[in-house]
N, CA, C and O atoms as CSV, one atom per row, in Angstrom:
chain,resi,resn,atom,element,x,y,z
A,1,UNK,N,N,103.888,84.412,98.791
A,1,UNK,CA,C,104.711,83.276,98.460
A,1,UNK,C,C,105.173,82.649,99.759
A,1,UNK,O,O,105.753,83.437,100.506
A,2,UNK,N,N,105.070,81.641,100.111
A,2,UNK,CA,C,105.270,80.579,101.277
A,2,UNK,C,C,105.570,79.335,101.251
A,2,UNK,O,O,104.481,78.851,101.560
A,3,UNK,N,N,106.439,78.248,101.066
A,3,UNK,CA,C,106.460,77.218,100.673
A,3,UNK,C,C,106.315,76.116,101.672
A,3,UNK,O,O,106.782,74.979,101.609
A,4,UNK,N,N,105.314,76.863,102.947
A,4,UNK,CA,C,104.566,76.000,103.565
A,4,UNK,C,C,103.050,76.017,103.559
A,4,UNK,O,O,102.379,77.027,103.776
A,5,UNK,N,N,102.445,74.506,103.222
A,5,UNK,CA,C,101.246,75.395,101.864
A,5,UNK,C,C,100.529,75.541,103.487
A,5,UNK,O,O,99.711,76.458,103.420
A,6,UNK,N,N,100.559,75.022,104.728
A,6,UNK,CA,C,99.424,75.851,105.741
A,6,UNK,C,C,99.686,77.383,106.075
A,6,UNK,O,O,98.721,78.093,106.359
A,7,UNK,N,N,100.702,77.796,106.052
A,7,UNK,CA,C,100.738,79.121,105.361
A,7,UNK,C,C,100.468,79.646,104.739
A,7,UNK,O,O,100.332,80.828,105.057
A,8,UNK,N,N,100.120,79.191,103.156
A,8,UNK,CA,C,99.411,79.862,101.982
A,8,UNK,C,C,97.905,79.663,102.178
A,8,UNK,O,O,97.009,80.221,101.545
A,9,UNK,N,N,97.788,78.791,103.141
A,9,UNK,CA,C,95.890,78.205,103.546
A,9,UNK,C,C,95.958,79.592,104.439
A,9,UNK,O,O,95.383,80.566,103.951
A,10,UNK,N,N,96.582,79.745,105.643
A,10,UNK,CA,C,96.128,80.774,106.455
A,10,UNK,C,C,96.227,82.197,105.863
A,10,UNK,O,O,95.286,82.969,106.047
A,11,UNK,N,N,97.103,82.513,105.298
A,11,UNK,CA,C,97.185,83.823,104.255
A,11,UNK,C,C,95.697,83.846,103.500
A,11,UNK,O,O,94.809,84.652,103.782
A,12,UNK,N,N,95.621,83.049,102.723
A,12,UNK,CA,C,94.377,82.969,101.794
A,12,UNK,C,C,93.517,83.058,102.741
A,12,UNK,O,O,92.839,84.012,102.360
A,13,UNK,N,N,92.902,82.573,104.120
A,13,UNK,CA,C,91.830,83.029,104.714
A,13,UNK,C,C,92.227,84.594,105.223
A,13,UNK,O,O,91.278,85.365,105.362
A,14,UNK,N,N,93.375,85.015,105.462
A,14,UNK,CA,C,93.186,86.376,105.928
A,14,UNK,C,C,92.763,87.090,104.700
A,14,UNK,O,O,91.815,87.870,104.777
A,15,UNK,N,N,93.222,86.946,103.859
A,15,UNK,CA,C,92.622,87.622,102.508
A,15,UNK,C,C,90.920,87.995,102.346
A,15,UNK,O,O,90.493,89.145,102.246
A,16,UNK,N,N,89.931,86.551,102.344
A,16,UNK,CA,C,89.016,86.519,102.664
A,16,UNK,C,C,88.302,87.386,103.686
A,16,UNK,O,O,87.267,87.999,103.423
A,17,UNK,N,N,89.041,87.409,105.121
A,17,UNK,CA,C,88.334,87.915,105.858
A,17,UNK,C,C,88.963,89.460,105.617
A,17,UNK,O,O,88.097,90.164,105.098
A,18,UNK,N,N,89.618,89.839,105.736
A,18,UNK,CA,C,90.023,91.105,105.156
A,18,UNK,C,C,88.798,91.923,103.924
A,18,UNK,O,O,88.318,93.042,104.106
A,19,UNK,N,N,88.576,91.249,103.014
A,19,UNK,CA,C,87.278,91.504,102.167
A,19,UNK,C,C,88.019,92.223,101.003
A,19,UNK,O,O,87.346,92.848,100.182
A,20,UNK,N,N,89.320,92.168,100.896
A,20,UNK,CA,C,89.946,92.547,99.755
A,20,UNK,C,C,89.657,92.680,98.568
A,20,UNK,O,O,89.237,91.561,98.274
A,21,UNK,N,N,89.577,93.508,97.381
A,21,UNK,CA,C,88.989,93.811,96.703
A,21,UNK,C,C,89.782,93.739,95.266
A,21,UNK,O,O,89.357,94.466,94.368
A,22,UNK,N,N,90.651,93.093,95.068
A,22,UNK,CA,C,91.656,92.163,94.696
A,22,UNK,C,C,91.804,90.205,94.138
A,22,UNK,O,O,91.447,89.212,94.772
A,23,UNK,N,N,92.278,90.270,93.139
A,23,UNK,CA,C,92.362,88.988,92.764
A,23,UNK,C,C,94.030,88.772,93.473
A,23,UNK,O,O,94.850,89.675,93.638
A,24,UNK,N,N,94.181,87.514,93.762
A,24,UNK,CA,C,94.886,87.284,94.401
A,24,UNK,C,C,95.581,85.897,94.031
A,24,UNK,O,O,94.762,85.015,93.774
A,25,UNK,N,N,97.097,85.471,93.940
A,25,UNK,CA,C,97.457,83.966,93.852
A,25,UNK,C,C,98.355,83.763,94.514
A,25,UNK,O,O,99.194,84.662,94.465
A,26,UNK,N,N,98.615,82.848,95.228
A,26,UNK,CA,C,99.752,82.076,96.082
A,26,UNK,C,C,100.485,81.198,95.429
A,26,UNK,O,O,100.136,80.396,94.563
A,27,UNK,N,N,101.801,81.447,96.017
A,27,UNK,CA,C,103.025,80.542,95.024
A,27,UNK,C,C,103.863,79.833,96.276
A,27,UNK,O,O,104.104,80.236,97.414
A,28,UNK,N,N,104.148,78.805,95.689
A,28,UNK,CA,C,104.917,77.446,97.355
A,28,UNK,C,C,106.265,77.929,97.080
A,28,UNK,O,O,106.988,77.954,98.075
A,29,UNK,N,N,107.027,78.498,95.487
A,29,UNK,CA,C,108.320,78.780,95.403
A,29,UNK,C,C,108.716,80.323,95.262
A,29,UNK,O,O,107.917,81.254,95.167
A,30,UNK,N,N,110.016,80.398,95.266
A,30,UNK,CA,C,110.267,82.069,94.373
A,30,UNK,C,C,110.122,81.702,92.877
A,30,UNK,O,O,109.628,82.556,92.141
A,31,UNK,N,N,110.571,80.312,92.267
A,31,UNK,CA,C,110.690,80.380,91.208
A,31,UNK,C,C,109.309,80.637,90.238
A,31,UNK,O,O,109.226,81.385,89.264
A,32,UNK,N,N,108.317,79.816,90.796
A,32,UNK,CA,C,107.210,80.159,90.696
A,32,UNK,C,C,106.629,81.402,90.707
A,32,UNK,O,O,105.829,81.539,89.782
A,33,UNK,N,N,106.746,82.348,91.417
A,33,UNK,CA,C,106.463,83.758,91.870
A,33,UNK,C,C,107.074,84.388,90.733
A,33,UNK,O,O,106.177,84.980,90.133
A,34,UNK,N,N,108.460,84.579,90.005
A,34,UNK,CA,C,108.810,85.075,89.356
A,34,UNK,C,C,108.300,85.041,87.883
A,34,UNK,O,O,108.022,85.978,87.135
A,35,UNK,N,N,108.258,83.739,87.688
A,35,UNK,CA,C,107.443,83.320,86.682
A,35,UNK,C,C,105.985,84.117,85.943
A,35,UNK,O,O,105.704,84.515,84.812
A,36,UNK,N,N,105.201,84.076,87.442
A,36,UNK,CA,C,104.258,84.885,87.449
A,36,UNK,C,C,104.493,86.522,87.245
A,36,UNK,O,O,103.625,87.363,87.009
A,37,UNK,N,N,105.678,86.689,87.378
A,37,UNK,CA,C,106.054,88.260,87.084
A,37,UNK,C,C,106.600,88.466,85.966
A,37,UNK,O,O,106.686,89.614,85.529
A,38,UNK,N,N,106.984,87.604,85.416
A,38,UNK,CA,C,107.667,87.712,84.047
A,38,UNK,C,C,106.346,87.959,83.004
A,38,UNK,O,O,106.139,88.540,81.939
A,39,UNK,N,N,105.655,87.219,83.901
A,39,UNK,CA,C,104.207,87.560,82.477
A,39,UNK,C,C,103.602,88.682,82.498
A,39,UNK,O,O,102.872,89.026,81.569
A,40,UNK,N,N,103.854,89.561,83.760
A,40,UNK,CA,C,103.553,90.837,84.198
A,40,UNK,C,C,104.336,91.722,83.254
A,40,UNK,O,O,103.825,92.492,82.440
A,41,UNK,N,N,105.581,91.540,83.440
A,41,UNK,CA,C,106.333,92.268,82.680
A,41,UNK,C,C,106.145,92.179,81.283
A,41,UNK,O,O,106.565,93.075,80.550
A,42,UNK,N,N,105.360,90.855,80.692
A,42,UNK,CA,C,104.960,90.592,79.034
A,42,UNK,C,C,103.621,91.259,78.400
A,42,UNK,O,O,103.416,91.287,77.186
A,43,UNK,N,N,102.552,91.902,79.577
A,43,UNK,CA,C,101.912,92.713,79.848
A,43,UNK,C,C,100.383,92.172,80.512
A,43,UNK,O,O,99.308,92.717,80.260
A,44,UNK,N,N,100.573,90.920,81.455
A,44,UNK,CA,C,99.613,90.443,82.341
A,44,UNK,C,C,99.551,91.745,83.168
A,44,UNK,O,O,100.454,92.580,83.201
A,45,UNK,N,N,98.040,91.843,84.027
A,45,UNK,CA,C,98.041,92.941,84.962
A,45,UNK,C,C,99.077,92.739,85.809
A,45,UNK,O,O,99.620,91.680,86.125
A,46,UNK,N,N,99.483,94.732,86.416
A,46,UNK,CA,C,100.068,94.384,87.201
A,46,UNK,C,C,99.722,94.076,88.537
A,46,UNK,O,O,98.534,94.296,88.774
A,47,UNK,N,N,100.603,93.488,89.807
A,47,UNK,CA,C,100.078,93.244,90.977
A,47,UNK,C,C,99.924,94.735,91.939
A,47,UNK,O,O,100.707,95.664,91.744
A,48,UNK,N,N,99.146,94.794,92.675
A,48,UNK,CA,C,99.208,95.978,93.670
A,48,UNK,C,C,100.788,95.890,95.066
A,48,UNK,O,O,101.521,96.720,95.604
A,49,UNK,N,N,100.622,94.408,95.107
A,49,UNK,CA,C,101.422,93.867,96.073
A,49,UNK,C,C,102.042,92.483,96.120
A,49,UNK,O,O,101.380,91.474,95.875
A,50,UNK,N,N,103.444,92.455,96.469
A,50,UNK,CA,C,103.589,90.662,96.189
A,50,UNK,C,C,104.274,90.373,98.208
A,50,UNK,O,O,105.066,90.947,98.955
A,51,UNK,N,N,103.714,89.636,98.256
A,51,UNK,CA,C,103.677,89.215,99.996
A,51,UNK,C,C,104.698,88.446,99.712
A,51,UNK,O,O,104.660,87.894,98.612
A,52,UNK,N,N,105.967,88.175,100.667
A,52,UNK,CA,C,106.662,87.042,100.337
A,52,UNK,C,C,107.630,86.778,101.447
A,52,UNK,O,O,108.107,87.547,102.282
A,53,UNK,N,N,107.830,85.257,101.208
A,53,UNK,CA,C,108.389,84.738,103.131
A,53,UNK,C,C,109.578,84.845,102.452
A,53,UNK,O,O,109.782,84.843,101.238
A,54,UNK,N,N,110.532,84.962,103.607
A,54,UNK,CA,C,111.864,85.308,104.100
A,54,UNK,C,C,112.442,84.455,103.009
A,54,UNK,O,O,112.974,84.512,101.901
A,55,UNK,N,N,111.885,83.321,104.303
A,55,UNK,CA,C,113.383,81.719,104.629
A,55,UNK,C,C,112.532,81.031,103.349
A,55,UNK,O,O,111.313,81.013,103.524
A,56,UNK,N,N,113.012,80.478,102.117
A,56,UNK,CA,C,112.821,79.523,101.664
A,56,UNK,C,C,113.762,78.770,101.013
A,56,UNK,O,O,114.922,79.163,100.891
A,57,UNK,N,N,113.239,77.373,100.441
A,57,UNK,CA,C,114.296,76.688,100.111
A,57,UNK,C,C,114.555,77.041,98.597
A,57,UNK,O,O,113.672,77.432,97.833
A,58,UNK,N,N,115.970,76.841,98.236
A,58,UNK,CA,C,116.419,77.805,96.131
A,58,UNK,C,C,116.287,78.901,96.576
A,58,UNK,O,O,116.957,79.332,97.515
A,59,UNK,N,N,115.401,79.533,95.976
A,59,UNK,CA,C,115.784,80.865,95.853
A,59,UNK,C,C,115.441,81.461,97.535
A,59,UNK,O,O,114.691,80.567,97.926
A,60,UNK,N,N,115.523,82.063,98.247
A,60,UNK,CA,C,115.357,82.788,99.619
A,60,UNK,C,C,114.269,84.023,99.159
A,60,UNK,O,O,114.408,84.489,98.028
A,61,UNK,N,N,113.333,84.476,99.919
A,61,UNK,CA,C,112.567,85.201,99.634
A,61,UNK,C,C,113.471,86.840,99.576
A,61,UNK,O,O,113.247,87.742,98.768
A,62,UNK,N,N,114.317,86.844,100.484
A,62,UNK,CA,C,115.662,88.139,99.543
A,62,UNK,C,C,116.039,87.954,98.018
A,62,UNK,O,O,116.167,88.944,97.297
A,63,UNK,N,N,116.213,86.683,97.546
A,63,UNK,CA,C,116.473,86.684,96.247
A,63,UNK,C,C,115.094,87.311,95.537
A,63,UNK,O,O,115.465,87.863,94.501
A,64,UNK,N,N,114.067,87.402,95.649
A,64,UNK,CA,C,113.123,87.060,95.151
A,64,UNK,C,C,112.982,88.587,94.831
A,64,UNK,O,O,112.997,89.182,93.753
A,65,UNK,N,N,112.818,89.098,96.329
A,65,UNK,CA,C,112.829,90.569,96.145
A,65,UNK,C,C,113.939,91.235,95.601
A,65,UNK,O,O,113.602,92.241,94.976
A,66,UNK,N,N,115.254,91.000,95.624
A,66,UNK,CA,C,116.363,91.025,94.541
A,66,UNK,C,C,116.039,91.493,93.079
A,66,UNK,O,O,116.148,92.506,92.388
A,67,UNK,N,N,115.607,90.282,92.989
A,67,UNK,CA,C,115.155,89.868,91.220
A,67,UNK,C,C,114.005,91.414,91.363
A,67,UNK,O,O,114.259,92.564,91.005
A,68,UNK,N,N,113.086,91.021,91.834
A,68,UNK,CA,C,112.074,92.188,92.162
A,68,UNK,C,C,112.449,93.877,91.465
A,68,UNK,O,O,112.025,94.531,90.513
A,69,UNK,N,N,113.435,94.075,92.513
A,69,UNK,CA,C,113.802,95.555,92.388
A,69,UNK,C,C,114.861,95.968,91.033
A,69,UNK,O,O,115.216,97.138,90.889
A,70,UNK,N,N,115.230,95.079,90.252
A,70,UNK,CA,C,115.848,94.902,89.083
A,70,UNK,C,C,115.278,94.636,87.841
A,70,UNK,O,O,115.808,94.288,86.786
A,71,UNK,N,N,113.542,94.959,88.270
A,71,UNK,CA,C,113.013,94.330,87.340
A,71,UNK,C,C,112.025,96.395,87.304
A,71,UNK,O,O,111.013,96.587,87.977
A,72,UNK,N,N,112.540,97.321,86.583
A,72,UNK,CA,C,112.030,98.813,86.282
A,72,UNK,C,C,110.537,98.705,86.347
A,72,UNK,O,O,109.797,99.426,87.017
A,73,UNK,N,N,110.249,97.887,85.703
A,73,UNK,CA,C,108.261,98.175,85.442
A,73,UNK,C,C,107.538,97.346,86.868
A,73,UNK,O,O,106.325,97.339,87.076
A,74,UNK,N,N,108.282,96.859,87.517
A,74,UNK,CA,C,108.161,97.048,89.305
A,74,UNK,C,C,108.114,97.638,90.207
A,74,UNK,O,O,107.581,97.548,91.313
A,75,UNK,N,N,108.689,98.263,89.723
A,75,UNK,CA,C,109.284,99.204,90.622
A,75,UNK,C,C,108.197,99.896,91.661
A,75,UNK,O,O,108.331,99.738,92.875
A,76,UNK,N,N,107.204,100.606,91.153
A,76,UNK,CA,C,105.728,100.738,92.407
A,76,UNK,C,C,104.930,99.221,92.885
A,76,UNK,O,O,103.852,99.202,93.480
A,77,UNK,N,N,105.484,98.346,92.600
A,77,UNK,CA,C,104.994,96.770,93.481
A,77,UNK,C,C,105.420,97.153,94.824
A,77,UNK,O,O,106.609,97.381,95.049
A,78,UNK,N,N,104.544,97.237,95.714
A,78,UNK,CA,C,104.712,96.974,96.899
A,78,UNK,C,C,105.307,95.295,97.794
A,78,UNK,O,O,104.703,94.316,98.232
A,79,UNK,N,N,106.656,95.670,97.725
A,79,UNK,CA,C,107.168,94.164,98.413
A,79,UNK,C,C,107.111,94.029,100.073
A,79,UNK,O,O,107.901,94.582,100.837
A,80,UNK,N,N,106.317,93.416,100.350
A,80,UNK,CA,C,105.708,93.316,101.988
A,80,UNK,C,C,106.925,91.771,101.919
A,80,UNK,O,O,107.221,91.083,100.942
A,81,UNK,N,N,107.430,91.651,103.491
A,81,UNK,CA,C,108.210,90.696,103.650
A,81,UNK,C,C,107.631,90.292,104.783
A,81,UNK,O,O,107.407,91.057,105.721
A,82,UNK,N,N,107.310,88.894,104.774
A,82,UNK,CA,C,106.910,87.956,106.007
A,82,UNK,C,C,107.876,86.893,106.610
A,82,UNK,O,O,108.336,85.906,106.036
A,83,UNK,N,N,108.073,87.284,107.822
A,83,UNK,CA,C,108.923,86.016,108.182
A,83,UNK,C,C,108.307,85.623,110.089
A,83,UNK,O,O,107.169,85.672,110.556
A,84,UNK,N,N,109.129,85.397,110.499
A,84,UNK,CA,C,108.515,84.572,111.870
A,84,UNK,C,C,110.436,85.100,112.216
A,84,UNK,O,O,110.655,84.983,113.421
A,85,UNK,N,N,111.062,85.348,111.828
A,85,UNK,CA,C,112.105,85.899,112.206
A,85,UNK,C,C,112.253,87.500,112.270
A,85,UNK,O,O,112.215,88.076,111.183
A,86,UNK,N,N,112.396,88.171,113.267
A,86,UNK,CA,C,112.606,89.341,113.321
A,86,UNK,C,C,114.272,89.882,113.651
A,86,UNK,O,O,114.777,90.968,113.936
A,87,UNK,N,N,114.624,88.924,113.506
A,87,UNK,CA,C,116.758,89.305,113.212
A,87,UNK,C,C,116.912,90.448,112.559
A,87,UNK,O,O,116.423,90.600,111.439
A,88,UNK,N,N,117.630,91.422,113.192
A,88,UNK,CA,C,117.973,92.907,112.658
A,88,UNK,C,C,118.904,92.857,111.030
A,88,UNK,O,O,119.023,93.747,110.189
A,89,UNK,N,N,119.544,91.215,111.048
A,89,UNK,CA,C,120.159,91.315,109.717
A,89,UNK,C,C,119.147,91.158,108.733
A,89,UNK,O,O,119.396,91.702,107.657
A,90,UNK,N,N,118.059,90.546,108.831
A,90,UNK,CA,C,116.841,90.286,108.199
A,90,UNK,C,C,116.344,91.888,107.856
A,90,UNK,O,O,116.314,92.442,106.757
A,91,UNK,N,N,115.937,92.469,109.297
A,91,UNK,CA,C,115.571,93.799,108.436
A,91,UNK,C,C,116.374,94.393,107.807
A,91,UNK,O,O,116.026,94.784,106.693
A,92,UNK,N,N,117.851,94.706,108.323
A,92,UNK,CA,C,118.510,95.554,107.552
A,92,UNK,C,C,118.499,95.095,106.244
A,92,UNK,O,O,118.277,96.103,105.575
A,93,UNK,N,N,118.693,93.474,104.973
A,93,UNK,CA,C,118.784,93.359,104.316
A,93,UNK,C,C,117.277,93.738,103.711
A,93,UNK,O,O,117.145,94.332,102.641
A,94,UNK,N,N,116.112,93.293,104.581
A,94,UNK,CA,C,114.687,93.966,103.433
A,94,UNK,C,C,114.916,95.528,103.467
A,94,UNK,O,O,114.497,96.130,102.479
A,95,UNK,N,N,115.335,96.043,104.157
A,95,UNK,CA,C,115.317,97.835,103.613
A,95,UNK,C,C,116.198,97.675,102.539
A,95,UNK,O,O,115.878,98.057,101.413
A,96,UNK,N,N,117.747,96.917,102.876
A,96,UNK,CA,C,118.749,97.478,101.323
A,96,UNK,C,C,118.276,97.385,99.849
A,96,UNK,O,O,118.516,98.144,98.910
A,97,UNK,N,N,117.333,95.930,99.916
A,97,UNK,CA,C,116.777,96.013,98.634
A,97,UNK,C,C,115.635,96.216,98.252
A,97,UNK,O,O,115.278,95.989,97.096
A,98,UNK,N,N,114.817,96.714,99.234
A,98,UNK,CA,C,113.835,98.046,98.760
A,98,UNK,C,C,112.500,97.475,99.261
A,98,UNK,O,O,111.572,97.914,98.581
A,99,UNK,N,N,112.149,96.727,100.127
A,99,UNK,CA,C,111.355,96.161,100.772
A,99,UNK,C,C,110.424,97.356,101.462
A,99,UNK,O,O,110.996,97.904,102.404
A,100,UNK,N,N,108.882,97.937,101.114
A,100,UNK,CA,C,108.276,98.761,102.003
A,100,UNK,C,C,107.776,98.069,103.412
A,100,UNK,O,O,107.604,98.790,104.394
A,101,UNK,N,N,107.556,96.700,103.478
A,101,UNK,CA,C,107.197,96.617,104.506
A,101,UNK,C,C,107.822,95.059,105.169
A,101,UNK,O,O,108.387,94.193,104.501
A,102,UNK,N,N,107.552,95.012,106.573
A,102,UNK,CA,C,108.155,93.549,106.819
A,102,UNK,C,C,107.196,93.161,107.976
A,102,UNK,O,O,106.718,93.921,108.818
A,103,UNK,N,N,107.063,92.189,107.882
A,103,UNK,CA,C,105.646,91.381,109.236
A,103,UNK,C,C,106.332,90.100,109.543
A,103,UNK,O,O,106.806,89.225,108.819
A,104,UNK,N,N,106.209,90.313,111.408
A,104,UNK,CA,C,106.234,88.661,112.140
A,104,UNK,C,C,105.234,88.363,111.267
A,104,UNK,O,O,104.390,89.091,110.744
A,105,UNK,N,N,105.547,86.590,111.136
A,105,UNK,CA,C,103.500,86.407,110.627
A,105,UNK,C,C,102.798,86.076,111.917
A,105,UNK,O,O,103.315,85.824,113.006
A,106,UNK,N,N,101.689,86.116,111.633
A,106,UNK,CA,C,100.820,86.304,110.281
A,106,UNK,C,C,100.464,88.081,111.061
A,106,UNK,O,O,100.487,88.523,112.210
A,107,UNK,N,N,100.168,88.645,109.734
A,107,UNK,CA,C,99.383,89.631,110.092
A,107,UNK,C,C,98.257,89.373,110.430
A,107,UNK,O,O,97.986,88.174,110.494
A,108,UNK,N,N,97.012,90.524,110.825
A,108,UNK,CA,C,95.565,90.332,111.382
A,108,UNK,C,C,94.970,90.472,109.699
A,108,UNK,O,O,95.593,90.749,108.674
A,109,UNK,N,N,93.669,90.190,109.892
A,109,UNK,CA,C,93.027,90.626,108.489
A,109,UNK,C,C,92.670,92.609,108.023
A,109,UNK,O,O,92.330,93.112,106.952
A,110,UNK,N,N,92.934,93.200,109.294
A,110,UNK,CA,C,93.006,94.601,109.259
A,110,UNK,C,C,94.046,94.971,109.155
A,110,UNK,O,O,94.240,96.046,108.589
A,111,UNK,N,N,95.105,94.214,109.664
A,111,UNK,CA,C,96.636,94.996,109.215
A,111,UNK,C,C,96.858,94.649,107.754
A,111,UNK,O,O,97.769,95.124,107.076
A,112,UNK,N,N,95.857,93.690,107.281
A,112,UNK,CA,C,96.189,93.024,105.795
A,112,UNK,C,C,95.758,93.951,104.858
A,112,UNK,O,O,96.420,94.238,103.860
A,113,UNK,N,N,94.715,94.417,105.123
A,113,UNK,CA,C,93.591,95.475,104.977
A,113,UNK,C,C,94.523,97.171,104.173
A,113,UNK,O,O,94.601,97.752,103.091
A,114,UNK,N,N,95.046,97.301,105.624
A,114,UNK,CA,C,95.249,98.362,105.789
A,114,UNK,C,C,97.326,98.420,104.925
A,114,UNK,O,O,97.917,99.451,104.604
A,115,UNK,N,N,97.806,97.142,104.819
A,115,UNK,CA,C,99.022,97.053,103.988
A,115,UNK,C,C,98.467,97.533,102.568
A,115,UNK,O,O,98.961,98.398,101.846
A,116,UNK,N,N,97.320,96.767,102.339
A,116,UNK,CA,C,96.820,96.969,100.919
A,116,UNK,C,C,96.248,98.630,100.904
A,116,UNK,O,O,96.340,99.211,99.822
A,117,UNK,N,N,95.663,99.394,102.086
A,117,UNK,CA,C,95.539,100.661,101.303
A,117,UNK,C,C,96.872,101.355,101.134
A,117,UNK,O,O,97.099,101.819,100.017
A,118,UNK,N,N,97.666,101.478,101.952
A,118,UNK,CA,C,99.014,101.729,101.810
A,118,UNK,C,C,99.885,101.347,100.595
A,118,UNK,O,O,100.921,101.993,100.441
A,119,UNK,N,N,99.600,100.425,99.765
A,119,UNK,CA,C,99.980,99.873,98.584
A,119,UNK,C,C,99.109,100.493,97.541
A,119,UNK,O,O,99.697,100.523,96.460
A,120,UNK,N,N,97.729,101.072,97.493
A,120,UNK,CA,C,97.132,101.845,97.076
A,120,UNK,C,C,97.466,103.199,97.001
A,120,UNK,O,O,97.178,103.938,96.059
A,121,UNK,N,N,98.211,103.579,98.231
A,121,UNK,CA,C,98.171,105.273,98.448
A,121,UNK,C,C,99.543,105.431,97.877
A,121,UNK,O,O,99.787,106.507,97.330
A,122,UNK,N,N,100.565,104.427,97.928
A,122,UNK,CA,C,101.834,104.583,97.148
A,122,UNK,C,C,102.217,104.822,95.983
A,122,UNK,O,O,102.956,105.687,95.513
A,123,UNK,N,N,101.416,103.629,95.369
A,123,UNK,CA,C,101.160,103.392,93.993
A,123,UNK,C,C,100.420,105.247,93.089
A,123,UNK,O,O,100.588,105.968,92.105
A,124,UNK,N,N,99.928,105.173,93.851
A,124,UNK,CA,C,99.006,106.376,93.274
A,124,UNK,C,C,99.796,108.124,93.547
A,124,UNK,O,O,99.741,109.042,92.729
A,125,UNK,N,N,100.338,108.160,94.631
A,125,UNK,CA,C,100.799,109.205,94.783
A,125,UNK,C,C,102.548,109.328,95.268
A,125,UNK,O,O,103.155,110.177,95.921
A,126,UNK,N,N,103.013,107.929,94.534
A,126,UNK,CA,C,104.359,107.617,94.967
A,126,UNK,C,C,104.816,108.209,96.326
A,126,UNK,O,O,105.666,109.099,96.352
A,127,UNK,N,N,104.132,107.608,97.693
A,127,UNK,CA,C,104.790,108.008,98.529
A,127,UNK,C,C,105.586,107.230,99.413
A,127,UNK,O,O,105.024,106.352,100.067
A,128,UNK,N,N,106.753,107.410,99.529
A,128,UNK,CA,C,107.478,106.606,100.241
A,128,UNK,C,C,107.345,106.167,101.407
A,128,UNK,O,O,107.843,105.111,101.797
A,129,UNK,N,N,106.477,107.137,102.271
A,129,UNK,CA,C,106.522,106.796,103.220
A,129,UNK,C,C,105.094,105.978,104.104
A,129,UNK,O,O,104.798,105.741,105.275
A,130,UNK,N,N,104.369,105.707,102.468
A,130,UNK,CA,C,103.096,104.717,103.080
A,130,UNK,C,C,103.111,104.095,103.862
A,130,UNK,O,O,102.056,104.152,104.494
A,131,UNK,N,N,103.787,103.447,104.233
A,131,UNK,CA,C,104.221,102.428,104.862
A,131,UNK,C,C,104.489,102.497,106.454
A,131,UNK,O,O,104.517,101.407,107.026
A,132,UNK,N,N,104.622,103.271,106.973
A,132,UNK,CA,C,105.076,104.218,108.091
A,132,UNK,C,C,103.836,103.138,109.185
A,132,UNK,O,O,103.822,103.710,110.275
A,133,UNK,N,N,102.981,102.017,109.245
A,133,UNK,CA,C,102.415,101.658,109.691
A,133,UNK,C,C,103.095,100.931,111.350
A,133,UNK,O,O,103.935,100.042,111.213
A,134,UNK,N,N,102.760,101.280,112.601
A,134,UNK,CA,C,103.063,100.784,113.338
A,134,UNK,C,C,103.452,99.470,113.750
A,134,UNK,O,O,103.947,99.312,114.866
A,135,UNK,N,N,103.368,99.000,113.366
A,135,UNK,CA,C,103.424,97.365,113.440
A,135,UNK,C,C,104.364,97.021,112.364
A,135,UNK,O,O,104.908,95.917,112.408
A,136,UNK,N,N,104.700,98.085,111.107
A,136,UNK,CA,C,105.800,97.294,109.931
A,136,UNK,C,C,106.913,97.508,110.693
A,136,UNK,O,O,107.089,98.593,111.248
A,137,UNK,N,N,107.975,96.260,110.819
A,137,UNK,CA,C,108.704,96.619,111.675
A,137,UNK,C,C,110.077,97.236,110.639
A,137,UNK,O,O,111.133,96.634,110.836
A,138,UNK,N,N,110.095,97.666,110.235
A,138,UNK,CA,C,110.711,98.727,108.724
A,138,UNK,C,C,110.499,100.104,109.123
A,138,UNK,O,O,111.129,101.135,108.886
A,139,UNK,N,N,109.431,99.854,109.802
A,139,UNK,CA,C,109.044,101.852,110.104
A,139,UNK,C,C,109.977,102.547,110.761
A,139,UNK,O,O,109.869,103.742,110.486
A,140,UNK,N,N,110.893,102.312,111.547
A,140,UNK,CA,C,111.766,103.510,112.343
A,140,UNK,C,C,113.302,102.930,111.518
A,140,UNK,O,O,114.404,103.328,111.895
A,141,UNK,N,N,113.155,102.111,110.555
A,141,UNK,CA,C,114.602,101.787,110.074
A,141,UNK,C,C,114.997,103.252,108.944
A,141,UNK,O,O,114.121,103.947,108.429
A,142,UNK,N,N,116.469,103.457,108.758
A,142,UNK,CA,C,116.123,104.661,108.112
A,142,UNK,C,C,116.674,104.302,106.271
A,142,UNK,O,O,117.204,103.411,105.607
A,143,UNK,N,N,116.230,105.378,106.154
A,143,UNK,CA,C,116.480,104.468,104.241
A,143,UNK,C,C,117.675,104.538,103.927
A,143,UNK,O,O,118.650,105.067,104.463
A,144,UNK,N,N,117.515,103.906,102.921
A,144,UNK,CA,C,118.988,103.452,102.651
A,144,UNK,C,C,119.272,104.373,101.715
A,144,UNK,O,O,118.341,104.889,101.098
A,145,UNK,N,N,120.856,104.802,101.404
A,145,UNK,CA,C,121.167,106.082,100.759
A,145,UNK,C,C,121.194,105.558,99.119
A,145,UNK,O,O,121.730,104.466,98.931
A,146,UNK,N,N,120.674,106.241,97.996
A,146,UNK,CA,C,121.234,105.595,96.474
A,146,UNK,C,C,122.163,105.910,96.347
A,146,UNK,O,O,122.791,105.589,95.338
């Protein structure tokens, strides 16, 4: 989700070159994005992963993931957070609400790659700590207590 669509153009080619094995859709809003999850929750497939920028305009991509983690049959969605801001209040708020991963953009098409097996290996063997990828800059933050 990006609501700058040369952002959703360059995402969509990393996808491509990545060779992802995955259907995939891009959304310009949160409201939009949610939308698309509500039908998830009505019993559309679910997603492996929902990518989503920070800063946007209405809803903020924190709201988004908000809504996200309040939503139970989500709960193994892998929420990757993209921003071009790396502000420590930024990370601290994607860990509080349950964010596995966070990226300057853009990622490479191998770190894209390799988010998605990690979203694979989670999903499948609930591990928390998939994510542990060098480059998520989430990895040395420590979790947050329930």
């Amino acid at each position: 989700m990006d609501d700058e669509e040369i952002d959703r153009v360059l995402f969509e080619r990393l996808v491509r070159e990545a060779n992802l094995p995955y259907p995939y859709r891009t959304f310009s809003h949160g409201e939009e994005m949610i939308d698309a999850l509500i039908r998830v929750l009505r019993g559309a497939p679910m997603p492996l992963a929902c990518f989503i920028d920070v800063r946007m305009p209405g809803m903020s991509g924190f709201d988004v993931l908000r809504w996200i983690r309040c939503q139970r049959p989500l709960d193994e969605v892998a929420a990757v957070m993209l921003s071009s801001s790396e502000a420590p209040a930024h990370l601290n708020e994607a860990v509080h609400f349950g964010a596995q991963c966070y990226l300057a953009k853009f990622p490479t098409a191998d770190q894209l790659a390799e988010i998605v097996r990690a979203a694979e290996h989670a999903a499948a063997v609930s591990a928390a700590n998939a994510f542990r990828l060098p480059w998520n800059l989430l990895a040395g933050a420590p979790p947050v207590p329930s």
